[in-house]
C-alpha positions in Angstrom: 0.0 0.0 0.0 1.6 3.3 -0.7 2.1 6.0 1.1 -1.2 8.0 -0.1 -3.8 5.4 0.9 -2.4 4.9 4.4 -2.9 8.5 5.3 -6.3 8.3 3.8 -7.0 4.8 5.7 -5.7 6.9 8.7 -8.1 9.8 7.9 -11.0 7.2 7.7 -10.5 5.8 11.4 -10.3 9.7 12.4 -13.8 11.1 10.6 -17.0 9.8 10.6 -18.4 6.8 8.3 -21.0 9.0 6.8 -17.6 12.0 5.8 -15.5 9.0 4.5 -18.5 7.8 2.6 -19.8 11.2 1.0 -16.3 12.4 0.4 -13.2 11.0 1.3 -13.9 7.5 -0.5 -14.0 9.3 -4.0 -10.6 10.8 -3.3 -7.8 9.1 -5.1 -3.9 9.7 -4.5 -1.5 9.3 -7.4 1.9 8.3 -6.5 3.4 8.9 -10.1 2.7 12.4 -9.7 3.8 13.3 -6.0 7.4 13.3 -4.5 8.6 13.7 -1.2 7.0 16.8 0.0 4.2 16.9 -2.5 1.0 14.5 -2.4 -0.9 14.9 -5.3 -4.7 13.8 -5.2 -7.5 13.7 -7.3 -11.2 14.6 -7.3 -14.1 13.7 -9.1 -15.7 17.0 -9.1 -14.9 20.6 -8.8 -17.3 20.6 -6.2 -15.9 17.4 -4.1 -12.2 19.2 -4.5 -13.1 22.8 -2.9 -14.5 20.9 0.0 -12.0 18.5 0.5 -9.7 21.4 0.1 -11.2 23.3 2.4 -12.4 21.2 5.3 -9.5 18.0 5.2 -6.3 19.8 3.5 -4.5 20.4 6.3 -5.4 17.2 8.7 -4.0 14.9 5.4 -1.0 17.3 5.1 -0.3 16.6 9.2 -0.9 12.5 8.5 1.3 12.8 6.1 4.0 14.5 8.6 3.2 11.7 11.3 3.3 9.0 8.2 6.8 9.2 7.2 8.4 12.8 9.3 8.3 14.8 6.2 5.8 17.8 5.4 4.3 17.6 1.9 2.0 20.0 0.4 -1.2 18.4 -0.7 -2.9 19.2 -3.8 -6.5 18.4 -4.5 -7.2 18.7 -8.1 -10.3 17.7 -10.4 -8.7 14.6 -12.3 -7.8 11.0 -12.9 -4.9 8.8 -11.5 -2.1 8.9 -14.2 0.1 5.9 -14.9 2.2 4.9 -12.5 6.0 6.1 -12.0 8.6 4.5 -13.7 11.1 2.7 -11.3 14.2 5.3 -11.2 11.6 8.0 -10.1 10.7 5.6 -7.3 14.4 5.8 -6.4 14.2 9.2 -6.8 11.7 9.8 -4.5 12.8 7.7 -1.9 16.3 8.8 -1.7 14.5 12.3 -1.4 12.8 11.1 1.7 15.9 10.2 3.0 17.9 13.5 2.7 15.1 15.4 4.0 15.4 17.0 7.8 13.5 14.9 10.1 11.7 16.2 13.1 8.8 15.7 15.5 5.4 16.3 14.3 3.6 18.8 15.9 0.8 20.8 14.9 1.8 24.4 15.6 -1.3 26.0 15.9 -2.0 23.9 19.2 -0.8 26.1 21.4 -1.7 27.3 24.9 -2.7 30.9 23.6 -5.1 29.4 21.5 -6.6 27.0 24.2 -9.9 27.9 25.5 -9.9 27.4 28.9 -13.0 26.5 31.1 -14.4 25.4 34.1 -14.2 21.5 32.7 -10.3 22.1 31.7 -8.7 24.5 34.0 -7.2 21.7 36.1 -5.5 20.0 33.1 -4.5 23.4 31.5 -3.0 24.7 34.0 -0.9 21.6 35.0 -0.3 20.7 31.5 1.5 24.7 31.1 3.5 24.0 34.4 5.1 20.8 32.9 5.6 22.9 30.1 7.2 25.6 32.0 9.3 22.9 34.1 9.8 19.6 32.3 10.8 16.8 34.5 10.6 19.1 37.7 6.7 19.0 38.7 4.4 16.3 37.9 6.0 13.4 36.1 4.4 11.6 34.5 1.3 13.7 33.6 -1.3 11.7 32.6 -4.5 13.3 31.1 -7.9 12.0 30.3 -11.3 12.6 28.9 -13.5 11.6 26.3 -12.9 12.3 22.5 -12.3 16.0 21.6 -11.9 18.1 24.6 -9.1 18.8 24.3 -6.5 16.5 25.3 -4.2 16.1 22.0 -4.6 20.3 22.1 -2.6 20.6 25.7 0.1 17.7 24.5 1.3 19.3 21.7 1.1 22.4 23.2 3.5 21.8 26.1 5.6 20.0 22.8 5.5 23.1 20.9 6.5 25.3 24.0 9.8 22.6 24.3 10.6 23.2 21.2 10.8 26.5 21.4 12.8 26.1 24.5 15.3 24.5 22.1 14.5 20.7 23.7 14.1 17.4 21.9 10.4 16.3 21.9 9.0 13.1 20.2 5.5 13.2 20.1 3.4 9.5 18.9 0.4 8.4 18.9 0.4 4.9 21.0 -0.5 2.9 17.9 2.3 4.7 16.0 4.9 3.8 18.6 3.3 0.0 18.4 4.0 0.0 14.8 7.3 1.0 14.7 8.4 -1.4 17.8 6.9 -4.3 15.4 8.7 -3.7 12.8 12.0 -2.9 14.5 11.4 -5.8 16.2 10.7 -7.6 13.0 14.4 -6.2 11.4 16.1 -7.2 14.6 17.1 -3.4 15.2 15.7 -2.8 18.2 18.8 -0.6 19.4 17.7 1.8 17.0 14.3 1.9 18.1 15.4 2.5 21.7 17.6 4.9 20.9 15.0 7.0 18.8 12.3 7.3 21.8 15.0 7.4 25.1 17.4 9.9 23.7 14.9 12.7 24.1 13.6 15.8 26.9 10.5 15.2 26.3 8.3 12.0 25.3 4.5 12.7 24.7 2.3 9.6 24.1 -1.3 10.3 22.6 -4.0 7.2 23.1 -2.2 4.9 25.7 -5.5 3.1 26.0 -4.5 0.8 23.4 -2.2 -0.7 25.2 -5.1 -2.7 26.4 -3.1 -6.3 26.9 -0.7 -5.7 24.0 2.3 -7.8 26.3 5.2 -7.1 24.2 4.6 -3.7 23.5 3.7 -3.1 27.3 7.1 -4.4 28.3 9.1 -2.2 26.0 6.9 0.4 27.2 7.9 0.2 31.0 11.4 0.1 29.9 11.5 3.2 27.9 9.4 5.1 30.6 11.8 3.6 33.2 15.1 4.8 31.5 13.5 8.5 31.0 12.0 8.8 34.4 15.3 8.1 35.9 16.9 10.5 33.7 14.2 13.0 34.6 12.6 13.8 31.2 9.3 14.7 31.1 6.8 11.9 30.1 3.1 13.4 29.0 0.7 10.7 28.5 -3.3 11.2 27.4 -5.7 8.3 27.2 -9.8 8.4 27.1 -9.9 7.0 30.7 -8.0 7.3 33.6 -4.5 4.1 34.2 -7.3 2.0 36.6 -9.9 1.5 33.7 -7.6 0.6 31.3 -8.6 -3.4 30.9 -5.6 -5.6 30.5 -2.7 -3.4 31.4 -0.8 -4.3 33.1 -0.1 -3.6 37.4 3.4 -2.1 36.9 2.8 0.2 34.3 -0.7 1.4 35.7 1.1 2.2 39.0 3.7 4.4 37.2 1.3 5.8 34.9 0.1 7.0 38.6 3.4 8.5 40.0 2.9 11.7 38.7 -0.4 14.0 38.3 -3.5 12.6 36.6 -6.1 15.6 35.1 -9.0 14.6 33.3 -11.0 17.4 31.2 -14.7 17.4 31.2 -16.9 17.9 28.4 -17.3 21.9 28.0 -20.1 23.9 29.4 -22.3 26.3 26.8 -20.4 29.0 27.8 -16.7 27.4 27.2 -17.9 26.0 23.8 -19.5 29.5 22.9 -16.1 31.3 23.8 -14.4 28.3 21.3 -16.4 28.7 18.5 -15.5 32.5 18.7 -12.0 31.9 19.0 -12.3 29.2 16.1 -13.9 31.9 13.9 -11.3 34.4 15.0 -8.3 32.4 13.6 -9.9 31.4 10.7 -11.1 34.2 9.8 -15.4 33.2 9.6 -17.8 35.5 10.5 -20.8 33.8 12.0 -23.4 36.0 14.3 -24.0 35.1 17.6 -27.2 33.1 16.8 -25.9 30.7 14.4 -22.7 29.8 17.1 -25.4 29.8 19.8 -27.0 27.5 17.9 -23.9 25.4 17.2 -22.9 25.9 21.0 -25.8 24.2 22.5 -26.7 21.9 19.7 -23.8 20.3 18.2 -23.0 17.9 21.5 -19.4 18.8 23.1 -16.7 17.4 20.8 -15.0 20.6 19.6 -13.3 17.9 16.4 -16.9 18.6 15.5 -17.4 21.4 16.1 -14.8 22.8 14.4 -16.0 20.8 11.2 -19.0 22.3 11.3 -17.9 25.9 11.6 -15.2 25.1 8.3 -18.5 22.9 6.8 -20.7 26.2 7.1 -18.1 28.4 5.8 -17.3 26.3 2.6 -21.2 26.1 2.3 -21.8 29.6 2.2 -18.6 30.3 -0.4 -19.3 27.8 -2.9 -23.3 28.4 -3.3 -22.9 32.1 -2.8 -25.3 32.1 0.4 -25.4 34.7 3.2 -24.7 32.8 6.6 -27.8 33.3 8.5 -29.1 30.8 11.3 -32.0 29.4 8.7 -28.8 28.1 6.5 -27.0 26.9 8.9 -29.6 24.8 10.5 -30.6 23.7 7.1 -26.8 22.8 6.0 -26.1 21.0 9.1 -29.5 19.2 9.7 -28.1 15.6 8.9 -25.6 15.9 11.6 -28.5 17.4 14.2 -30.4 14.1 13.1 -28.3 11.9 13.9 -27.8 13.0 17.5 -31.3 14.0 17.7 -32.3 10.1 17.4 -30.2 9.4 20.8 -32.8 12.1 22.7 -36.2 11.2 23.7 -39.3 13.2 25.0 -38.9 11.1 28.5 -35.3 12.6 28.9 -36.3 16.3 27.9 -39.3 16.0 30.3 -37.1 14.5 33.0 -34.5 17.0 32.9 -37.3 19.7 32.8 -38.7 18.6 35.7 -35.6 18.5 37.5 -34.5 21.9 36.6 -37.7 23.1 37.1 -38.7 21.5 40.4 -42.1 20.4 39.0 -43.6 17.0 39.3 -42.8 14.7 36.1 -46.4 13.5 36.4 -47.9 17.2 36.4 -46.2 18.4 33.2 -47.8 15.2 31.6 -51.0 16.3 32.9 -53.4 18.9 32.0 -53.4 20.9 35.2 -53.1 25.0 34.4 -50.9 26.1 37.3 -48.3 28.8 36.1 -44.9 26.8 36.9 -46.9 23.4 35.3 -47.5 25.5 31.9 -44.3 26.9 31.8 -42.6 23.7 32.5 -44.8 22.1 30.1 -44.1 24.3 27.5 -40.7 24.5 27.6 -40.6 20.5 27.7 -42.6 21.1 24.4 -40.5 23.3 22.6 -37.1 21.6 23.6 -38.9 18.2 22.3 -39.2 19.8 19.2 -36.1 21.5 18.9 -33.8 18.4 19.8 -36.0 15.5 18.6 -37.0 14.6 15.3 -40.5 14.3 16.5 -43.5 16.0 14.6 -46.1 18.1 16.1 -49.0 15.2 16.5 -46.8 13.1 18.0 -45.6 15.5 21.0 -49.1 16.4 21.3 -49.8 12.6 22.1 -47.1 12.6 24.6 -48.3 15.4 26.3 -52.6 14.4 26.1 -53.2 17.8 24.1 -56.4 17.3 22.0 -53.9 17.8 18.4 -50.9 19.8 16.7 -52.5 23.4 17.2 -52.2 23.1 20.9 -48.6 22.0 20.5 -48.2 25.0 18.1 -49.5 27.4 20.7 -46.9 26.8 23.1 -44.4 27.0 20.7 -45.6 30.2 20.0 -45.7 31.1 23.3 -42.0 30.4 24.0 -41.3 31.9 21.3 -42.4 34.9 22.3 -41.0 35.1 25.6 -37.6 34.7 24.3 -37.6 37.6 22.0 -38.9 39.6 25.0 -36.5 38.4 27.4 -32.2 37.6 26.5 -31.8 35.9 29.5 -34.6 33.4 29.5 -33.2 32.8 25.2 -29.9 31.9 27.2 -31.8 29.6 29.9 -33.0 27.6 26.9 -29.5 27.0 25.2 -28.3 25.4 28.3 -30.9 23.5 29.1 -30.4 21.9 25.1 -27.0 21.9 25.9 -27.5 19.7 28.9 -30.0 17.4 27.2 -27.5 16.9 25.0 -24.6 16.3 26.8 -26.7 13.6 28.8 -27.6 11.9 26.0 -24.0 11.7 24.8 -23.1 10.4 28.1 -25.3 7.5 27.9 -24.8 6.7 24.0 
């Protein structure tokens, strides 16, 4: 397999089935036509190019810097694979590789200037900058954890991009990266080498230990490596989607060094963090959205900022190549797959019960028809989140809810509706209670 399929293999265990699927599949890499810092791909359509371009460009450049330690500039053109190379350009290429500079790949726009930092990450932040600040001096190892795309690969790199600027020597891998590599040197019977590469550095950063998980060999080499720089005191910087003690099949020794240092997990954001993201997101990439399309986004879209983040590039590439102002109707309207398929993990029973909670009303008097003001309000809110964040129509809430049909349903909508254009704060009270709703949901998916 060359070079060009395994970043776009990578890529698919990275995105979303439904992405690969509707995009990434009909992108083809020709190998005749690229060298060692240039990856030439093809298209279908002008179409399928610009938003390939515009949305994946730079991840599939960065795979390609993890791939093989070389940065290549990828171009995305509307085309066909042309025959392949002839064997002295192979050679050609190859011996290319070889004379390039090779360095640790780092995204440098994860930085700690451009981390947003909340209530759910201040712990991890703020540790993650003191290792940075004082590499093998504080908290060794620091391990950090949390679920996909809060955040964690961010602070990593971050404290690698602030040793590098120090002038330090940082190796940054994924776990299954440094897996790989032990196979084959392992394979090649140069193992020496392999030690060499990942104990003569400052700094060590591991991304994903979790798949580890009862990999024996691996594990072994592991706990020597992390032995030989602990005792050197160079800083080790692990993250993992669950804390050393959950980690099935790893194994006692490691878990209790993985626990020397400082563990920090990061929290899915609250609205407010993900608001303040999305700004700063905008900000560097220069998209203008108003504050009721990233309000939308904010309490909508579920917390991982990966997503996020594609969404905010997806409505921007929208908007450019059909020529469309970005107002909130768009933007609901571009992203409404996405909002289905997280709406189908919400029900009216988990609206209604986080309602009632919120609320302090009685679960069994919002799905009654008593008239009290708290029950209406309650009721109605219940009604209009139901609608917002499930795919459910208007005679099937009013069902639910033992309303005689849709109009009823439509006249608490419309009551909502007016409150929140004559009160900000209530509008506000709504997004987090969606937000909420949603971040349960995610929980329990």
């Amino acid at each position: 397999m060359n070079i060009g399929n395994k970043v776009l293999k990578k890529l698919q265990q990275e995105i979303s089935n439904k992405a690969w699927t509707r995009y990434i599949k009909n992108l083809s890499y020709d190998e005749s036509a690229s060298r060692s810092n240039v990856a030439q791909f093809y298209a279908p359509n002008i179409l399928l190019a610009k938003w390939i371009k515009t949305k994946y460009q730079n991840k599939i450049a960065h795979l390609f810097e993890i791939e093989n330690n070389l940065r290549h500039n990828v171009i995305i053109s509307v085309g066909k694979v042309k025959k392949t190379a002839s064997s002295s350009q192979k050679v050609q290429t190859n011996s290319e590789q070889k004379n390039q500079t090779r360095s640790t790949i780092l995204n440098p726009s994860f930085t700690f200037d451009s981390f947003i930092v909340g209530g759910s990450n201040q712990f991890a932040y703020t540790t993650a900058k003191s290792v940075a600040e004082k590499p093998g001096a504080l908290y060794n190892p620091l391990f950090l954890y949390g679920g996909v795309g809060l955040g964690k690969t961010h602070l990593i790199q971050a404290i690698g991009n602030h040793q590098i600027a120090a002038g330090k020597k940082v190796i940054y891998t994924t776990f299954e990266q440094f897996m790989n590599k032990f196979t084959s040197h392992l394979r090649s019977q140069t193992m020496d080498r392999f030690r060499d590469h990942f104990r003569e550095c400052d700094v060590l950063l591991i991304d994903d230990i979790q798949f580890l998980s009862r990999k024996e060999q691996t594990q072994e080499e592991f706990f020597h490596t992390f032995n030989e720089l602990h005792q050197a005191k160079k800083q080790i910087v692990i993250t993992s989607d669950r804390q050393p003690s959950k980690i099935a099949g790893l194994v006692d020794r490691l878990r209790s060094r993985f626990e020397w240092g400082l563990m920090a997990d990061i929290q899915p954001p609250g609205l407010e963090t993900k608001i303040a993201i999305i700004q700063k997101k905008c900000e560097i990439d220069g998209i203008t959205l108003n504050q009721d399309i990233i309000n939308f986004i904010a309490s909508n879209m579920g917390n991982n900022i990966r997503e996020i983040e594609g969404v905010i590039i997806k409505l921007n590439a929208y908007s450019g190549l059909m020529n469309q102002k970005l107002t909130l109707e768009f933007a609901q309207n571009v992203i409404k797959d996405q909002l289905t398929e997280k709406q189908a993990n919400i029900t009216i029973d988990d609206i209604v019960k986080h309602i009632s909670k919120e609320l302090n009303v009685k679960l069994s008097d919002i799905k009654s028809k008593k008239r009290t003001k708290d029950v209406v309000n309650a009721r109605r809110i219940s009604i209009y989140l139901t609608r917002k964040l499930t795919p459910h129509s208007m005679p099937q809430i009013a069902v639910y809810f033992g309303m005689k049909d849709h109009t009823a349903v439509s006249h608490a909508m419309k009551k909502i509706n007016e409150t929140i254009n004559e009160n900000e704060n209530f509008k506000v009270l709504l997004e987090e209670f969606a937000n909420n709703i949603n971040e349960n949901s995610a929980k329990s998916d």
